[in-house]
N, C-alpha and C positions, 0 to 999 in steps of 0.2 A: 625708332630703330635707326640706327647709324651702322656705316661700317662698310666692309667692302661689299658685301651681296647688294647693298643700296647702289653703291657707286655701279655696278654691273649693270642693275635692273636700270639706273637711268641712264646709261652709255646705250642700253639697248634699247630703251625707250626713245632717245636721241635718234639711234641711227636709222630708228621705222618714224621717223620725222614728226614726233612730239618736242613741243617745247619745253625744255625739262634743263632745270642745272646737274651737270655732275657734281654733286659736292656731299655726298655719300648720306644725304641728311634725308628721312621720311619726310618730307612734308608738305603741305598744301598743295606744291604744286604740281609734284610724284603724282600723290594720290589722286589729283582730278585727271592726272596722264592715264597711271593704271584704269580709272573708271570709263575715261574714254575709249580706249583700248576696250574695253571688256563690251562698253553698248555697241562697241563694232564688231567685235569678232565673236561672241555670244549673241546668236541672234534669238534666246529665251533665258530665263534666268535657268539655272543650272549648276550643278557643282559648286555649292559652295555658295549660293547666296546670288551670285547673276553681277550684276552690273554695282560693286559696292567699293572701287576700289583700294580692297586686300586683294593683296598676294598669293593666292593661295597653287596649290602643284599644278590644275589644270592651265593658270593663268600662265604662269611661268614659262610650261611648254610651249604655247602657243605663242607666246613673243619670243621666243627662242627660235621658234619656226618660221614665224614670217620676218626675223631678220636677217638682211642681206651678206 
């Protein structure tokens, strides 16, 4: 997946201080951002599968929440 919602997810990813390129690209290293993000703020798997980083609505909201 490419495109702006990607560039979004890792500007916000970025700004709660993962290592992440903005360059609007799904990949490798998004996705072990989002799963890190998830073993931390999910503390059981839940909604969606738990700690597998996808995307999914619960995920979303909660990095929308805890950035600054």
């Amino acid at each position: 997946m490419v495109g702006n919602p990607i560039h979004e997810l890792q500007t916000d990813l970025k700004d709660i201080g993962y290592s992440v390129s903005v360059d609007g690209y799904f990949g490798v290293k998004t996705r072990m951002a989002v799963q890190m993000f998830q073993e931390h703020f999910f503390s059981e798997p839940r909604r969606g599968g738990g700690a597998n980083g996808h995307v999914n609505r619960a995920t979303a909201e909660r990095i929308k929440s805890v950035r600054p």
